[in-house]
N, C-alpha and C positions, 0 to 999 in steps of 0.2 A: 858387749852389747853393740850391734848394728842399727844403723838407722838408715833406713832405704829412702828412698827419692821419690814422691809420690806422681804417679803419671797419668797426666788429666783421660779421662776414658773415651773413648774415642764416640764421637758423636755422629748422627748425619743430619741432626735441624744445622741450617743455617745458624748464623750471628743475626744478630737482630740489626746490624752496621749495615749487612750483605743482603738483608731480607727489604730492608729501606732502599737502600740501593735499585734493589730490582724494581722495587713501586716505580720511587721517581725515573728509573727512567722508560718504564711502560707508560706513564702518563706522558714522559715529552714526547715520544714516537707516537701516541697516539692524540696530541694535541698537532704536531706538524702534519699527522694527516689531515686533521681537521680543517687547520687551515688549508692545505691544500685542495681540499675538497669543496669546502665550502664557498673559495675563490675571496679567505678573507683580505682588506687589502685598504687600511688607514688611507694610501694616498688618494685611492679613487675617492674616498671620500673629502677628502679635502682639494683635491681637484672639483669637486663638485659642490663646495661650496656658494656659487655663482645661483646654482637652480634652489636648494633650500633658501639663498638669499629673498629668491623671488618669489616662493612660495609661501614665505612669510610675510613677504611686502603684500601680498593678494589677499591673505585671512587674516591682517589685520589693521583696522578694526574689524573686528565683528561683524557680522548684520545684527544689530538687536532692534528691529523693524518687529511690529508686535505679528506680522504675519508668519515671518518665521521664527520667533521667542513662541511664540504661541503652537506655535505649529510643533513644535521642539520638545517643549515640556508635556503634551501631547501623547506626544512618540516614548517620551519618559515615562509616565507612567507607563504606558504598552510595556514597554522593557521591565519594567520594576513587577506586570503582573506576571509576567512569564516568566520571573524568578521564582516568585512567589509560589505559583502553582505547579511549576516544576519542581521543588522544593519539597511543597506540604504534600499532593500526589504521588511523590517517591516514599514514602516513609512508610504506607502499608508495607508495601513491595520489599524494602530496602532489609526492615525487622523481620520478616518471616525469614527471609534468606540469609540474613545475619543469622538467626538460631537457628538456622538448618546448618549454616556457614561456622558455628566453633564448637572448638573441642569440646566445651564446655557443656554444651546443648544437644549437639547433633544425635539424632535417634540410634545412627552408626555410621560406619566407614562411610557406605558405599554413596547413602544421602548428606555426609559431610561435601565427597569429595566431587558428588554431582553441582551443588551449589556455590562449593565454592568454583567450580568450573565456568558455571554460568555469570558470578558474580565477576571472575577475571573478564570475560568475554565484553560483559556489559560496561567496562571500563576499559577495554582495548579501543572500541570504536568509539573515535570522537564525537564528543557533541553535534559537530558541526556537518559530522556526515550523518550521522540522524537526522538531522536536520535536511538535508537532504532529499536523503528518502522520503522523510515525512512531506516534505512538499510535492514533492512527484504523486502523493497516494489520496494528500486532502487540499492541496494548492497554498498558495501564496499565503503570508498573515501568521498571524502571532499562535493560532493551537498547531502551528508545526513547531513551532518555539519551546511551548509546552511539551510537547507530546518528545523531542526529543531530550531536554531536561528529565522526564520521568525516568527514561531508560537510563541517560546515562547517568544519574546521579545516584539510583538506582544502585548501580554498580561500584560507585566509588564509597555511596555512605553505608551499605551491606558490608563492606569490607572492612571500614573504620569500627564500625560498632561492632561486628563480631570479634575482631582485636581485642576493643574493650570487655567484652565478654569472657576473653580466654585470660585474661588478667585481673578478675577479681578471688579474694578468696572464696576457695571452694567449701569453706566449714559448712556453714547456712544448707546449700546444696546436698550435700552432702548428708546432712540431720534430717531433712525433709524426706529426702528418697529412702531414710533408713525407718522413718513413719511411715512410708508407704504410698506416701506422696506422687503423680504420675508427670509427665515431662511437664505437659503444660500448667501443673500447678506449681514446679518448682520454677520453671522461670517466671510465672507471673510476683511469685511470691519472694525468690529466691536474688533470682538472676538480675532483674531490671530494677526494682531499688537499688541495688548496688551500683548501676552506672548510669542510675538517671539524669548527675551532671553532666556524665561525660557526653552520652547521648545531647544534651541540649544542647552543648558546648560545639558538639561536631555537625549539628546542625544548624546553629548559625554562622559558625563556617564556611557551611557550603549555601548556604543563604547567600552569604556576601560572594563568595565564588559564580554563583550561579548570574545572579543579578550584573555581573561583567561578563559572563559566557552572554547573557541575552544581546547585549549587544555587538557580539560580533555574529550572532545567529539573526540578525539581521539584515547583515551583510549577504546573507545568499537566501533572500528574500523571507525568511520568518517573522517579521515585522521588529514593531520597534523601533527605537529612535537610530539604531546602526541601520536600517533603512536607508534614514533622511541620510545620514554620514555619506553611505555608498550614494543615495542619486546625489548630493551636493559635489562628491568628488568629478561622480562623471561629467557634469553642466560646468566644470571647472567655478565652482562656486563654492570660493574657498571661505570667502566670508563668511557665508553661511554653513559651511562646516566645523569653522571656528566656533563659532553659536551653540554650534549643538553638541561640541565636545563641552565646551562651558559647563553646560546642562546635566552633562553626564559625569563630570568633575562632580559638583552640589551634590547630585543623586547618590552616587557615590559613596562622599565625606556623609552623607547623610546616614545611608545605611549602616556604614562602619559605628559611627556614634550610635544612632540605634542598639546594634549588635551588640557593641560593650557594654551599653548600662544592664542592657538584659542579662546579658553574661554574669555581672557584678551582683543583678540581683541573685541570681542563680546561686552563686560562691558563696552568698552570705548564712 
């Protein structure tokens, strides 16, 4: 009786040793280009020390002068309603295209893969260049604010919620369409109980998401308290930019507590 030598079969995946390997070191040649590119550079910054010294010395204190506190919280609400209705105004738009957008819904291919095309698109272009445009078409102020929140959120939260759609079970669905049930009675009935947490859950999310985008779409003229931010920078009026960041901390912490309790009632 022989007993042969067994010889391991000859493979061509990688080791998992060699396959790690190759990651890390694609990430360091692609993080040295980054810095290199980016011109990152710890000393300048500490070389430069001297100018945030001074920058700090100027905004603070504050101005809490009630002309510009007043003026501030103001420009806050502005910001907080152009979250708001950028927000609640996305959500026809966001759910049609979501059910056009998942496997789960879509009529067929060719309207899956239209939608979701348009839903990529409508979260390619930033908020802030909507914002943009929108100013150049209805002017300066806060319904360009708005008007650019619709699209883009439009595109981020179609995208979330048909996720969720493609991730519930399909039994429900399924029963319904085998009664004879037609598209839009299966998702009214089927589809959207099923993720109507997750839906809430993804839209104060982007609630609170949105309500920080308003105030940098303020910054190029949409209104809002990023407004006052940008003219306080330019008048080198940093005191009063300290103010209205103040403002916008509060607004902020506010909304997030809001968001959670709701959320919590939601879970329960």
């Amino acid at each position: 009786m022989t007993t042969g030598t067994r010889v391991p079969a000859a493979s061509g995946r990688r080791s998992p040793s060699a396959a790690g390997a190759a990651v890390v070191t694609v990430l360091v040649v692609l993080h040295v280009l980054a810095w290199q590119g980016t011109g990152f550079s710890p000393a300048d910054l500490v070389r430069g020390w001297r100018g945030m010294a001074d920058f700090a010395g100027e905004a603070i204190p504050p101005d809490l002068s009630w002309p510009v506190l007043g003026a501030g919280i103001r420009a806050a609400l502005v910001t907080l309603y152009i979250g708001l209705l950028g927000t609640t105004f996305s959500v026809p738009f966001a759910l049609v295209l979501a059910v056009l957008g998942a496997r789960t819904t879509a009529p067929n291919r060719w309207v899956y893969q239209a939608a979701r095309s348009l839903l990529s698109f409508l979260r390619a272009v930033p908020d802030v260049v909507f914002a943009l445009i929108f100013v150049t078409a209805v002017g300066l102020g806060p319904f360009a604010g708005v008007l650019a929140l619709i699209f883009h959120n439009t595109g981020v939260m179609g995208k979330l919620w048909s996720e969720a759609m493609e991730e519930i079970d399909l039994g429900p669905r399924d029963a319904l369409r085998t009664n004879g049930a037609n598209g839009v009675q299966v998702v009214a009935h089927a589809i959207l109980p099923a993720v109507v947490p997750q839906f809430v859950g993804l839209l104060l999310y982007r609630f609170d998401v949105n309500v920080r985008s308003s105030l940098v779409l303020g910054l190029v003229g949409a209104g809002g308290i990023g407004f006052l931010v940008n003219q306080s920078i330019k008048l080198f009026r940093f005191d009063q930019m300290a103010t209205h960041l103040l403002i916008v901390l509060v607004l902020v912490v506010g909304v997030d507590l809001l968001s959670a309790a709701v959320r919590r009632r939601v879970a329960v």
